[in-house]
C-alpha positions, 0 to 999 in steps of 0.5 A, a space after each residue: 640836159 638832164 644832167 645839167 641840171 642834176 649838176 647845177 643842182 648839186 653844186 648849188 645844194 653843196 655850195 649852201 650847206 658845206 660849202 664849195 665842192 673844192 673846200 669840200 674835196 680840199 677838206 677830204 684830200 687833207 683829212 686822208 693825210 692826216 689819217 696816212 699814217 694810222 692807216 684806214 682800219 675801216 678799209 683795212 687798209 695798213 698805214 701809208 706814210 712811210 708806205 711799205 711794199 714787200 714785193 711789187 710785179 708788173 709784167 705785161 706786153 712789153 715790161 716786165 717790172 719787179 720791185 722788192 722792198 719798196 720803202 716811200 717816206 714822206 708821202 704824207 708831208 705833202 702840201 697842196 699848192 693848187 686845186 681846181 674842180 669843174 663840176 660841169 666838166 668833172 675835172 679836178 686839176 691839182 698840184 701837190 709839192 712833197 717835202 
């Protein structure tokens, strides 16, 4: 019950101040493309769009999985076609279209 409210709370402050926990989360979500190809020199982290991989190694029960010279374009043209979020359920769906 607690919870609840804490969650009722919460939505309510966020919906007055910066507005519904979608937009803000919609907001976000398109900042970080936007940011995608600069990288996140905060998180140093390098640049994501086209994202560049050397050598990739999965080896578990079952799968035994390697790739090298992973190149990705066009993570960072993507349009978001649908987004939901339940703050009572913490649920977020979504629908991103890659061009």
């Amino acid at each position: 019950m607690k919870l609840a409210a804490v969650a009722l709370l919460l939505a309510s402050v966020l919906s007055v101040s910066i507005g519904a926990p979608v937009d803000v989360i919609r907001d976000l979500i398109l900042n970080f493309r936007e940011q995608m190809p600069c990288g996140f020199p905060d998180w140093n982290l390098p640049p994501l769009a086209p994202f560049v991989l050397d050598t990739f190694k999965l080896d578990t029960d079952g799968i035994r999985l390697q790739v090298d010279d992973l190149f990705l374009e066009g993570l960072g043209s993507f349009e978001m076609e649908e987004l939901t979020f339940a703050l009572l359920q913490f649920k977020l769906g979504f629908h991103f279209n890659f061009r």
